[in-house]
C-alpha positions as CSV (number, residue, x, y, z in Angstrom):
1,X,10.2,25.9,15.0
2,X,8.7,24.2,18.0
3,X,9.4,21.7,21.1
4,X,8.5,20.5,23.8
5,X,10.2,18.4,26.4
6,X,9.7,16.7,29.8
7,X,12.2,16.0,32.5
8,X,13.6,12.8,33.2
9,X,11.0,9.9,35.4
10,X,13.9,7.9,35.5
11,X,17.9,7.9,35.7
12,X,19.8,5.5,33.9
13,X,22.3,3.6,35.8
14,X,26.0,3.9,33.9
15,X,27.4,0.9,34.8
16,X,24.6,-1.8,34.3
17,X,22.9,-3.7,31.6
18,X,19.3,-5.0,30.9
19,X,20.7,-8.7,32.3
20,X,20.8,-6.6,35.9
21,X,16.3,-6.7,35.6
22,X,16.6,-10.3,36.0
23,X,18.9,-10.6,38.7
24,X,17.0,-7.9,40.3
25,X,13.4,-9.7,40.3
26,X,14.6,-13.0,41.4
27,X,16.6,-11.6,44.6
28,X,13.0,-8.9,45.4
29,X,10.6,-11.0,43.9
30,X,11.6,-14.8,43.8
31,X,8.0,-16.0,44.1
32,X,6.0,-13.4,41.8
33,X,4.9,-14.6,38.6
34,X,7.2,-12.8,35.6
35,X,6.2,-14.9,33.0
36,X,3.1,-17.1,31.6
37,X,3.4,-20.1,29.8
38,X,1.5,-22.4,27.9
39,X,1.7,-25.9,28.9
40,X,-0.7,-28.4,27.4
41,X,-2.6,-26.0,26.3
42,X,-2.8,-24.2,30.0
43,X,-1.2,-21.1,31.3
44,X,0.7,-21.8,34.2
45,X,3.4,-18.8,35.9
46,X,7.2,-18.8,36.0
47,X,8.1,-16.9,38.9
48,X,10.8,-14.8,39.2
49,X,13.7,-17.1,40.5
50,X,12.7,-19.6,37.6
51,X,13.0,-17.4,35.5
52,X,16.8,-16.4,36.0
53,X,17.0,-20.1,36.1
54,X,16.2,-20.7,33.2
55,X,17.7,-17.8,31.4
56,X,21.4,-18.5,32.9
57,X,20.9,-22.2,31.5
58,X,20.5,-21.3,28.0
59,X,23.4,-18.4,28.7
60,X,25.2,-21.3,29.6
61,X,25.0,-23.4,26.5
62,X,25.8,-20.2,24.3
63,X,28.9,-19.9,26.3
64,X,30.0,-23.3,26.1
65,X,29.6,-23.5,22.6
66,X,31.7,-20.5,22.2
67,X,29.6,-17.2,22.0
68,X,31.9,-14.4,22.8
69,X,31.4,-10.9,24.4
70,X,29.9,-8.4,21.7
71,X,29.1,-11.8,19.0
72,X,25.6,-11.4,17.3
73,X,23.4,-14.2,17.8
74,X,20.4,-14.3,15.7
75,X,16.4,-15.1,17.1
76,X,14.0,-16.0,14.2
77,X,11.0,-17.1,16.1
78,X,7.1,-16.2,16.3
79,X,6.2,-14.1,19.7
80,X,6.9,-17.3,22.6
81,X,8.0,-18.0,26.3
82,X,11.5,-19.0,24.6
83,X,11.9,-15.6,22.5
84,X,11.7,-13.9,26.0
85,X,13.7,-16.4,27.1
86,X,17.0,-16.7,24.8
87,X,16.8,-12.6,24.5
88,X,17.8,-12.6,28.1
89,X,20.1,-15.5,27.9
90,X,22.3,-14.1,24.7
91,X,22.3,-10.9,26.9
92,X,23.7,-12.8,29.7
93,X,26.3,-14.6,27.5
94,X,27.9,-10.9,27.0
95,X,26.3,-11.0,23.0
96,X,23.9,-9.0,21.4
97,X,20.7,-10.6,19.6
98,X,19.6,-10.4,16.1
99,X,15.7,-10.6,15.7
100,X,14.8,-11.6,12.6
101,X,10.9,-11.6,11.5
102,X,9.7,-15.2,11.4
103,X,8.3,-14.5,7.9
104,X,11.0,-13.5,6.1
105,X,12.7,-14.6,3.0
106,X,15.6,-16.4,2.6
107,X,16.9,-13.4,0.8
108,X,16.1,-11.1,3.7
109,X,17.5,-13.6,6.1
110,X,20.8,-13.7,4.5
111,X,21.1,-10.3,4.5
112,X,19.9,-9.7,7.9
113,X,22.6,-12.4,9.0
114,X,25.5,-11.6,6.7
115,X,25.2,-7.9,7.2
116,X,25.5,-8.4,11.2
117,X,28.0,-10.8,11.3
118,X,25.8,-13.5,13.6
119,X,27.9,-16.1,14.6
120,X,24.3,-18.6,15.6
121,X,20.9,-18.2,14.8
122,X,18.1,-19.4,17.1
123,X,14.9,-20.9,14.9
124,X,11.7,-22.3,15.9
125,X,10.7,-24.2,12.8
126,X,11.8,-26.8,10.6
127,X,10.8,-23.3,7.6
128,X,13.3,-21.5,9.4
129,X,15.8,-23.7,9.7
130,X,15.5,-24.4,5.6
131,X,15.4,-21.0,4.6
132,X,18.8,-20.1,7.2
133,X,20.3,-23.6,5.3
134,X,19.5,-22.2,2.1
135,X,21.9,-19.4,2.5
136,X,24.1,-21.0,4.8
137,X,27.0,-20.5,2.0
138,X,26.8,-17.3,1.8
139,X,27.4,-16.7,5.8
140,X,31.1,-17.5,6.2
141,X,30.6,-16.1,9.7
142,X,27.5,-18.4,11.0
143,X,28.6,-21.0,13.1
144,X,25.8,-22.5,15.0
145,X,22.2,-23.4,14.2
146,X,19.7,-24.0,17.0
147,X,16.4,-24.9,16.3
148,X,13.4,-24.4,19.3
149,X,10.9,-26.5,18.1
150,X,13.8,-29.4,18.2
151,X,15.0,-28.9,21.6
152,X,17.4,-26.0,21.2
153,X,16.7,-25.5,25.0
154,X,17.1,-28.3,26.1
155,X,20.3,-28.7,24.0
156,X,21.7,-25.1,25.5
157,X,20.9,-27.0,28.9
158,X,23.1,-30.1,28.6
159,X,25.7,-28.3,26.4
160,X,26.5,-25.6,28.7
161,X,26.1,-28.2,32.5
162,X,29.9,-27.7,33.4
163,X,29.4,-24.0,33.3
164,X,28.8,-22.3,36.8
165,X,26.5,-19.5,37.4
166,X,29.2,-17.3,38.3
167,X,30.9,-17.1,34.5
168,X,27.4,-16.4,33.5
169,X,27.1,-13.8,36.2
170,X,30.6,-12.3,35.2
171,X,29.6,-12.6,31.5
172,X,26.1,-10.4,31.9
173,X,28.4,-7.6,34.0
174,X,30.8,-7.2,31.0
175,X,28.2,-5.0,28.6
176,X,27.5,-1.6,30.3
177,X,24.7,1.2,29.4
178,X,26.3,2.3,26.4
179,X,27.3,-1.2,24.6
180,X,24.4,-2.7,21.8
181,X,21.9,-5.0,23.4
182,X,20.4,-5.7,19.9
183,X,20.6,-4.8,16.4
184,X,16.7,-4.0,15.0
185,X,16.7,-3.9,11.5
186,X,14.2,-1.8,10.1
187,X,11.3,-2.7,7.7
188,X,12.3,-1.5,4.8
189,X,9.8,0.2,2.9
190,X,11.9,2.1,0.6
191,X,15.0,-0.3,0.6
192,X,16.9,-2.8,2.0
193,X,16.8,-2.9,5.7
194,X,19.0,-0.9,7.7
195,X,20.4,-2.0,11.6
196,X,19.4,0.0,14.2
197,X,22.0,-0.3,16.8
198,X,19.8,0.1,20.0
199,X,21.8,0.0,23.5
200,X,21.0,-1.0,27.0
201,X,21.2,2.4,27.4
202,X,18.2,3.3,24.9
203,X,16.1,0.6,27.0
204,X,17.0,1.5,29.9
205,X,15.6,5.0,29.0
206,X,12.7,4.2,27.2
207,X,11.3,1.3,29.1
208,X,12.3,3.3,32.6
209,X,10.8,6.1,31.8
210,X,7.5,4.4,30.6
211,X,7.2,2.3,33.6
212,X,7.5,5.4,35.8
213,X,5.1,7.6,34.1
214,X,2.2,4.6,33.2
215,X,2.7,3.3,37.5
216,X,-0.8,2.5,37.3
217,X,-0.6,-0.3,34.5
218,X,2.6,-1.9,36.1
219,X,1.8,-2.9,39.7
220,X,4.1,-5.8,40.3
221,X,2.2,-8.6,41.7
222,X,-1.2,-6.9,40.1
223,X,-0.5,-6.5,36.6
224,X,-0.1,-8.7,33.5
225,X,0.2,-8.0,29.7
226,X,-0.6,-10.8,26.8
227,X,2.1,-10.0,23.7
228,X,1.0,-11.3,20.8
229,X,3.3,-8.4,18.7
230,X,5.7,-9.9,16.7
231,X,9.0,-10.1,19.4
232,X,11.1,-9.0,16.4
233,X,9.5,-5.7,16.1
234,X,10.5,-3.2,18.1
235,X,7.2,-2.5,19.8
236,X,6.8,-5.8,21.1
237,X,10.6,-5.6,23.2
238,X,9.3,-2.9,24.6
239,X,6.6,-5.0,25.9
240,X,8.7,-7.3,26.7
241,X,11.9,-5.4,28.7
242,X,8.7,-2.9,30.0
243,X,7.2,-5.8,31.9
244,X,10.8,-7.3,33.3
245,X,11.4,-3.8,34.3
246,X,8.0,-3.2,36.6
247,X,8.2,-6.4,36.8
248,X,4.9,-7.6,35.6
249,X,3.3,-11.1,34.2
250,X,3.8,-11.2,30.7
251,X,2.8,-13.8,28.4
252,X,3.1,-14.3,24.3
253,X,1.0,-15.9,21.9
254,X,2.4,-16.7,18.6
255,X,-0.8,-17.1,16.8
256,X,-3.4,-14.3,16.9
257,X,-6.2,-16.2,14.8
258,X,-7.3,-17.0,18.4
259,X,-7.1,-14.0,20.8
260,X,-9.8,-13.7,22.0
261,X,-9.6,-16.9,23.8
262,X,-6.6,-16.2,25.0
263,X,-7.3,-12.8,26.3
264,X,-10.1,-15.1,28.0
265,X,-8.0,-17.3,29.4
266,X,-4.7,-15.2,30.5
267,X,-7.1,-11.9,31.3
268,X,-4.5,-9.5,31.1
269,X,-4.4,-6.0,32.7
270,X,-2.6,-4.1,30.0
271,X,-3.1,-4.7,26.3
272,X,-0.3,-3.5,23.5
273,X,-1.8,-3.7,19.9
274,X,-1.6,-1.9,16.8
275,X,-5.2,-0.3,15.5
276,X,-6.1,-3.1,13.7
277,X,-6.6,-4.9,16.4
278,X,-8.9,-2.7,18.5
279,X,-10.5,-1.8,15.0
280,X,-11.1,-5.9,14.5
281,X,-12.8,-6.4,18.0
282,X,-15.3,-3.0,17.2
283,X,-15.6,-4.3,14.1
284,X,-16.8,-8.0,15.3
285,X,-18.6,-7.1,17.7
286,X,-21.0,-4.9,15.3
287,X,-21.5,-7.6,12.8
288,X,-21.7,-10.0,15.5
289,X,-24.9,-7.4,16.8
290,X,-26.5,-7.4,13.2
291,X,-26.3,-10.5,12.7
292,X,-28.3,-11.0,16.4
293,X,-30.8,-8.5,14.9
294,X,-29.7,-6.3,17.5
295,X,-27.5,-3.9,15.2
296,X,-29.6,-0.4,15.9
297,X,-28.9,-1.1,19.9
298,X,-25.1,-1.5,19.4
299,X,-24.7,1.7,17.1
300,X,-27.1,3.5,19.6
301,X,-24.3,1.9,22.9
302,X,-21.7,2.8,19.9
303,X,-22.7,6.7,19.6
304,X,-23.5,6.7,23.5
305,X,-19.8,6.0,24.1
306,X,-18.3,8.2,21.9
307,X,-20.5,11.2,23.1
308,X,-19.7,10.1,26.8
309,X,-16.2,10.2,26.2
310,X,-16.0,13.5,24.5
311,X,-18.4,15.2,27.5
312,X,-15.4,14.0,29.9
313,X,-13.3,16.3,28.2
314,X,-15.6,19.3,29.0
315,X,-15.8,21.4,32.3
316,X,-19.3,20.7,32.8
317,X,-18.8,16.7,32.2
318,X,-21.3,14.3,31.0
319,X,-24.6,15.3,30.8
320,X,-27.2,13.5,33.6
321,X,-29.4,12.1,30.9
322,X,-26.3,11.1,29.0
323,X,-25.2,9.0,32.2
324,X,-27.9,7.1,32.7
325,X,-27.5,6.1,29.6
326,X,-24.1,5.2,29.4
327,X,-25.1,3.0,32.8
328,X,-27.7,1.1,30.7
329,X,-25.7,0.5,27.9
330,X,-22.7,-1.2,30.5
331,X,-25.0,-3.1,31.7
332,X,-26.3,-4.5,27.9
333,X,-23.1,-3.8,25.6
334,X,-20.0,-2.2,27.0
335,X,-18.9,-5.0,30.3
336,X,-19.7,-7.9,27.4
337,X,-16.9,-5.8,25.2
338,X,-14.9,-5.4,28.1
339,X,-15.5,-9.3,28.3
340,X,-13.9,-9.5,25.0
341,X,-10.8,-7.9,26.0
342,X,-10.1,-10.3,29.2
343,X,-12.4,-8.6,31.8
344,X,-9.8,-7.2,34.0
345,X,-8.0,-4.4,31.6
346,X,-8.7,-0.7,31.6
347,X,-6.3,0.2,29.5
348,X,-4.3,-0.5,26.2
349,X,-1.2,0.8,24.2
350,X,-1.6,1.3,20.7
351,X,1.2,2.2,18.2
352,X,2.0,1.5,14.6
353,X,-0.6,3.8,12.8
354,X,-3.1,6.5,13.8
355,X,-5.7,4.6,15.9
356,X,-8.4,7.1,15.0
357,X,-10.4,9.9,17.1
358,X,-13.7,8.1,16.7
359,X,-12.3,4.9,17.8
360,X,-10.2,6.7,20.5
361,X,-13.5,7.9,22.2
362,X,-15.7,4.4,21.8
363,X,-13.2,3.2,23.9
364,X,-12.4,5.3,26.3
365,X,-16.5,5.7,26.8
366,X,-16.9,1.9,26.9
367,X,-14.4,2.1,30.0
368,X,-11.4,0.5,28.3
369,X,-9.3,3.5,27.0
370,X,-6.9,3.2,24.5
371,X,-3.4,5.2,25.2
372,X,-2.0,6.0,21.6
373,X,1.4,6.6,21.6
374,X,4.2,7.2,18.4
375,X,7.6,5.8,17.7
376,X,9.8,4.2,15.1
377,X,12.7,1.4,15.7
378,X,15.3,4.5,16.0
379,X,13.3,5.7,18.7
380,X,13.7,2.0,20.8
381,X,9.8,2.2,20.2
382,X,7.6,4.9,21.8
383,X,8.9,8.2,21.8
384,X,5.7,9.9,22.7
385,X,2.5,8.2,24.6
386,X,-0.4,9.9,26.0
387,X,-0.1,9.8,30.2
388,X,-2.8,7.7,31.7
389,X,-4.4,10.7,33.8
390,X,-3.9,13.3,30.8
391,X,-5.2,11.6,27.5
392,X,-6.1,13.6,24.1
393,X,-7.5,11.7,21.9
394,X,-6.4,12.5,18.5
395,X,-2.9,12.8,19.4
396,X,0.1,10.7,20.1
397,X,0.5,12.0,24.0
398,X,3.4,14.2,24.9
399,X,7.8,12.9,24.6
400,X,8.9,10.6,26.8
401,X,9.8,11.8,29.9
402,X,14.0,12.9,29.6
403,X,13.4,13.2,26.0
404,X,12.9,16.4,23.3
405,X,10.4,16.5,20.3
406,X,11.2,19.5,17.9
407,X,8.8,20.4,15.1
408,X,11.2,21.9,12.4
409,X,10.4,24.7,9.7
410,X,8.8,22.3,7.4
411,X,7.1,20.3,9.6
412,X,9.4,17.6,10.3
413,X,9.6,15.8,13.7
414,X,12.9,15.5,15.1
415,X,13.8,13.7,18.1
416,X,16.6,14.3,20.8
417,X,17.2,11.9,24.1
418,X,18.9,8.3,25.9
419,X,16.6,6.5,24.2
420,X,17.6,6.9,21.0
421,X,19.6,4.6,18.6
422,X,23.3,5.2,18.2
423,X,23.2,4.2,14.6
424,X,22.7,2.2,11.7
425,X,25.2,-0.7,11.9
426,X,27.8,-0.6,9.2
427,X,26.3,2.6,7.4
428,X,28.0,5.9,8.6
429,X,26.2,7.8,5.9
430,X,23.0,7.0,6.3
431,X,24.0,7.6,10.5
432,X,24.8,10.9,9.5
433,X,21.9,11.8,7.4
434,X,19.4,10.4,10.2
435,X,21.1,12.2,12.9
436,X,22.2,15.8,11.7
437,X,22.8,18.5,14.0
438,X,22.2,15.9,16.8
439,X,18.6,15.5,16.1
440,X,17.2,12.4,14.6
441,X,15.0,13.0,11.6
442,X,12.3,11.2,11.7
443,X,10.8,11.7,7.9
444,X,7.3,12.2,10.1
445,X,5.1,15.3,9.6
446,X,3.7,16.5,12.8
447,X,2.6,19.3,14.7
448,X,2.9,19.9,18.5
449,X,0.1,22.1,20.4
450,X,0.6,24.2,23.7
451,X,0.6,21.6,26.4
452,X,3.6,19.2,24.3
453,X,0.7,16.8,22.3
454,X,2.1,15.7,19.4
455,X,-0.2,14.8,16.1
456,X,1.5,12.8,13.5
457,X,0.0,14.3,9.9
458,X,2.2,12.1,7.6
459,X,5.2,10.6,5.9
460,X,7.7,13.6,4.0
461,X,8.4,10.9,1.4
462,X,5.0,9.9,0.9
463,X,3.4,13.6,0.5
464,X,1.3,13.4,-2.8
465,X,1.7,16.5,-5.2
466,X,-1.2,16.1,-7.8
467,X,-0.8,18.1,-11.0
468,X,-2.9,21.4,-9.4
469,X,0.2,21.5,-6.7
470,X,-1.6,20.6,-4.1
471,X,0.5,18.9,-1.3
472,X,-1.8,15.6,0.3
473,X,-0.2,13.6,3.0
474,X,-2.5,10.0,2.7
475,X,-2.4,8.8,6.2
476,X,-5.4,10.6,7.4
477,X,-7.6,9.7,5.3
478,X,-6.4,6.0,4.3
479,X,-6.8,5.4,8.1
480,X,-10.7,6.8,8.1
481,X,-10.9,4.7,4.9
482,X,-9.4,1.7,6.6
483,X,-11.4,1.3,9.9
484,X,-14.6,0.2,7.8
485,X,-15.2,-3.6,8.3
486,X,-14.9,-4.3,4.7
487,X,-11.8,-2.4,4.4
488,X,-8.4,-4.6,5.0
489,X,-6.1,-1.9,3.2
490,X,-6.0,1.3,1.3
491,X,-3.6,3.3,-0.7
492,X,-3.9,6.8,-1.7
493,X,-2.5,8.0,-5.2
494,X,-2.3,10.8,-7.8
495,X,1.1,12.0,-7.8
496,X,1.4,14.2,-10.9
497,X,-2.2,13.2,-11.5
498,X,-5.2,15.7,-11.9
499,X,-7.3,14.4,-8.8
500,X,-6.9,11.8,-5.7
501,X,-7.7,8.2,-6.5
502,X,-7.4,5.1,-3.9
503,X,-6.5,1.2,-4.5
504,X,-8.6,-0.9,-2.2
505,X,-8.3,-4.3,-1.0
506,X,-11.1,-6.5,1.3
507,X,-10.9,-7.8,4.4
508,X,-11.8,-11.7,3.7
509,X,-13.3,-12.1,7.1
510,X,-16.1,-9.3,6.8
511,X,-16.4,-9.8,3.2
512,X,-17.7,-13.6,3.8
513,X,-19.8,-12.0,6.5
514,X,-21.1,-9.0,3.5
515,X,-21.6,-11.6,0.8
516,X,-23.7,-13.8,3.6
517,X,-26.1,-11.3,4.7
518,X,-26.3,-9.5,0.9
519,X,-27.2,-13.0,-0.6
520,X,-24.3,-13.3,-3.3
521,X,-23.3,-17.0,-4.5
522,X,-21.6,-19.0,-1.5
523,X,-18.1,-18.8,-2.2
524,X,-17.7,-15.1,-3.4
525,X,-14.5,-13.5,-3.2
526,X,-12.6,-10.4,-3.7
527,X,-12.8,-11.4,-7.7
528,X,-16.0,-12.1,-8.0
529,X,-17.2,-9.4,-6.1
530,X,-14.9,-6.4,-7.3
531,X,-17.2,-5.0,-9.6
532,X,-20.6,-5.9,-7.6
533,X,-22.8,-2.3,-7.7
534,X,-23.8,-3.4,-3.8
535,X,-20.4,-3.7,-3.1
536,X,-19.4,-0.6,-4.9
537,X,-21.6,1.3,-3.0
538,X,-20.5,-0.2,0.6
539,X,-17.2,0.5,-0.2
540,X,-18.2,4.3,-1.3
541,X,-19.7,5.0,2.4
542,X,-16.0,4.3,3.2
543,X,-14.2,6.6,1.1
544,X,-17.5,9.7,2.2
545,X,-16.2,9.3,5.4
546,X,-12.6,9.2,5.1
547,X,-13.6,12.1,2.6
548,X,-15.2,13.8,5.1
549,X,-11.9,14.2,7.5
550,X,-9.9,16.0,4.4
551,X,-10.6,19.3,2.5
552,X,-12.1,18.6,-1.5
553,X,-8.4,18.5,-3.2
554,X,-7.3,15.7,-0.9
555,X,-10.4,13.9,-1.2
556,X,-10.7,10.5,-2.8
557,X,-12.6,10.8,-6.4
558,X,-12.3,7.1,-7.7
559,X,-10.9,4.0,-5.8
560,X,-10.3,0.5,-7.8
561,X,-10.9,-2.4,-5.4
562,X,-8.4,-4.7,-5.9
563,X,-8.4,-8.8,-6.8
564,X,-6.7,-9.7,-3.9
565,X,-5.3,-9.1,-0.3
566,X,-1.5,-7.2,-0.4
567,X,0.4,-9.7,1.1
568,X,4.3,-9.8,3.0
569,X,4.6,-13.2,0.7
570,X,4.0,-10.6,-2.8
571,X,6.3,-8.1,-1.7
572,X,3.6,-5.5,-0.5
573,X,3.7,-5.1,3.1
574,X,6.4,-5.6,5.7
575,X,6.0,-7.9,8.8
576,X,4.9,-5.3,11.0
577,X,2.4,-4.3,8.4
578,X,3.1,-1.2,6.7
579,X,2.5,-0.6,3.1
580,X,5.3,-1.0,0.6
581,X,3.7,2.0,-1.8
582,X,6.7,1.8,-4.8
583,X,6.1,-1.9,-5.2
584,X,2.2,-1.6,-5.0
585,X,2.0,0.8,-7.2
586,X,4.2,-1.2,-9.6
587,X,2.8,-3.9,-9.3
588,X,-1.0,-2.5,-9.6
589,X,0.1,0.3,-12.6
590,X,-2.7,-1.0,-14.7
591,X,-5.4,-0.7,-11.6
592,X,-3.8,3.2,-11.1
593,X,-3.9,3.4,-15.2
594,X,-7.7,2.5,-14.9
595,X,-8.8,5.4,-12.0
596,X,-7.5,8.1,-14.7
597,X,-8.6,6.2,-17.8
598,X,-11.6,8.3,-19.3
């Protein structure tokens, strides 16, 4: 048994909430920018003071209309000013929100809203408010609808115009460290979701603690972030209460299919994504290269800033042949990336999934370097991060600050600290199991080394035992597998069987791209193309090199490409994208059937 620990950045104050940020910012920073917002189509900043403005308005109309101390109020909206917004305002009104993930089903939004007792829901859409109405029956407890996109602001406004600022200031005092902000519900991968009661006090913590140990990405007045998470994840309220807490500009985009023009326009100094992003933007830049006739120079910039970034990790440093070429290749190829990414960042977040060492090390040698970090909605997000001035890449960084990571005797990663959740809401048993001896049980697989670096191996639950007895934890090489162009997702399997085998699905973008440049028929899909030898053979370099990261018995011997993408609409991945394996690999049986068959 191992652990590690750090001592606390930042103390948690005992009688406050997370309401106290915003009355904070407006009385030391009236006139900073907090917030961006789109307005016809422009960013434009919401300083501080307008901000609590706006925030005790809305808190306001939730009063008036009867919200109550400790009530659940629901927010079912894509990542927007507003989310930000009404999360603060149903903090002020004394409540505790809800998120909900703007794609679910009406099934999962019944249970969602039943389960927690929300007496109002916030929507953006006319969708949402149709799939909430759907179920509406079966929520004895749901009083209010409010829909955004149909001036649910403006409506909190006017409704709530004979209540003073001081009810709502005496309202957002009631709630203290240890009373629920919100109630996260968990993904569910292998059930129905479960609440994670997370408290001001786990924010506090978390974001505190973060802010204090990352100083140089939250310069107040400086620094600004673009969120374009989903707000109901956990990951993204950490962006969110993070940059309230510095305070820094944040601003949210609800669509992603345009980021990089955003990023463009908003130029952000801090970037939070998940590795598909960052794998996305290597990805397009490449093909955007080869198709220039210019693909040898980008691998060549490519390998110069991996090596560039792994000779800073030596004593002797890069080599002086090996800088002048990293200098060349800025000047052609890394500040046009940088471009990319907004111009002004040097740094990212990621979290979510393994970003990869190889993609770890093109950034960092590019000058944009990518902090990985490790957490889970129990953990109120990150509960490990690498520091900005003590990166290793490969890792997940060392606990937060105040916090304990424990390796147990079967590998196990268990978690002790403020941040923490305080339980699954109506669901002591599965509260005890999670938290036994005091320790939260993550289900992770991980290892620490000597200076606290945690490495993240694996899922207990998703270990693989073929029929030889050999144990094979999938992540590793499923990621590998994954950070090819081509590649949108991958699924290791070959419990009980005699070898590994991998199900395989296209990313539509890059496979246009592929068909394009290989001359197949205009038009080709995933269909068409499944069974295409040049395609077959693309998708083989894949699987070498994800083969290459695992020893023979864990290695990939057949893969099946699949017909289509795995989609959150079919049941096969949640909203915040992870990989539903029990109801893949039901629904595919006959595609598994096939990699043994023969």
């Amino acid at each position: 048994m191992r652990e590690f620990s750090l001592p606390a950045l930042y103390e948690v104050p005992s009688d406050g909430n997370l309401t106290d940020l915003v009355r904070r910012n407006a009385a030391q920073h009236p006139d900073v920018a907090v917030m961006g917002r789109k307005v016809a189509g422009a960013w434009t900043d919401v300083t501080a003071a307008r901000f609590l403005t706006e925030v005790r308005d809305a808190a306001k109309g939730l009063i008036a209309a009867g919200v109550q101390p400790g009530d659940r109020v629901a927010l079912m909206s894509r990542t927007r000013y507003e989310w930000v917004q009404l999360d603060f305002a149903i903090w002020s009104a004394g409540a505790i929100t809800v998120p909900v993930y703007e794609t679910s089903s009406a099934e999962q939004v019944q249970w969602i809203l039943g389960d927690s007792g929300a007496v109002a829901v916030l929507v953006e859409s006319d969708a949402h408010a149709a799939t909430v109405e759907a179920v509406r029956h079966a929520l004895p407890s749901l009083q209010h609808v409010w829909q955004i996109d149909d001036g649910a602001v403006d409506e909190l406004r006017a409704g709530g115009a004979e209540v003073t600022d001081a009810t709502v200031d005496e309202r957002s005092s009631r709630a203290r460290a240890d009373d629920p902000a919100t109630i996260v519900y968990t993904s569910g991968t292998t059930g129905r979701p479960k609440g994670c009661v997370l408290t001001h006090r786990s924010f506090f913590a978390e974001c505190g603690n973060i802010v204090e140990r990352l100083k140089p990405l939250f310069r107040t007045g400086e620094c600004s972030v673009l969120l374009f998470l989903p707000a109901a994840h956990v990951f993204g309220r950490l962006v969110e209460v993070s940059s309230v807490m510095a305070p820094i500009k944040i601003g949210c985009v609800p669509d992603i299919k345009h980021l990089t023009d955003e990023l463009a326009a908003f130029r952000p100094t801090l970037i939070l994504g998940v590795p598909r992003v960052f794998e996305k933007v290597y990805n397009s830049a490449r093909a955007k290269a080869q198709a220039d006739g210019k693909g040898k120079i980008f691998d060549r910039a490519a390998n110069t800033a991996i090596a560039y970034s792994r000779a800073l990790g030596t004593p002797q440093g890069p080599s002086a042949g090996l800088r002048i070429k990293h200098k060349v290749f800025d000047r052609l190829v890394f500040s046009k990336l940088r471009a990319v990414l907004g111009g002004r960042g040097e740094y990212a977040i990621s979290g979510g999934a393994p970003l990869g060492e190889r993609l770890g090390h093109f950034y960092r040698g590019i000058g944009f370097t990518v902090l990985e970090g490790y957490g889970l909605t129990e953990s109120c997000a990150a509960t490990a991060f690498n520091p900005w001035d003590r990166q290793k890449i490969g890792t997940v960084g060392q606990p937060l600050p105040g916090s304990v990571v424990r390796i147990a005797d079967d590998g196990e990663v268990l978690l002790h600290g403020e941040h923490l959740f305080s339980g699954y809401w109506n669901n002591e048993t599965a509260t005890a199991d999670a938290l036994a001896d005091g320790w939260f049980h993550t289900g992770d697989i991980g290892t620490l080394d000597e200076d606290g670096y945690l490495a993240i191996t694996g899922r207990k639950k998703e270990i693989i035992v073929t029929a030889g007895g050999k144990n094979v934890a999938p992540a590793v090489i499923e990621d590998r597998i994954r950070a090819h162009a081509l590649v949108a997702e991958c699924m290791v399997v070959g419990d009980g069987r005699p070898f590994i085998g991998a199900l395989i699905t296209l990313d539509e973008e890059f496979l246009a791209r592929w068909a394009e440049e290989s001359g197949k028929p205009v038009g080709s899909t995933a269909l068409s193309l499944r069974d295409d030898p040049e395609l077959l053979a693309e998708i083989q370099r894949a699987v070498d090199d994800g083969n290459a990261a695992v020893s023979k018995a864990e290695s990939v011997r057949k893969f099946r490409v699949l017909p289509a993408q795995l989609t959150e609409e079919a049941g096969h991945i949640t909203p915040s994208l992870k990989l539903k394996r029990a109801v893949v690999a039901k629904d595919f049986a006959d595609e598994i059937e096939a990699i043994y068959r023969g």
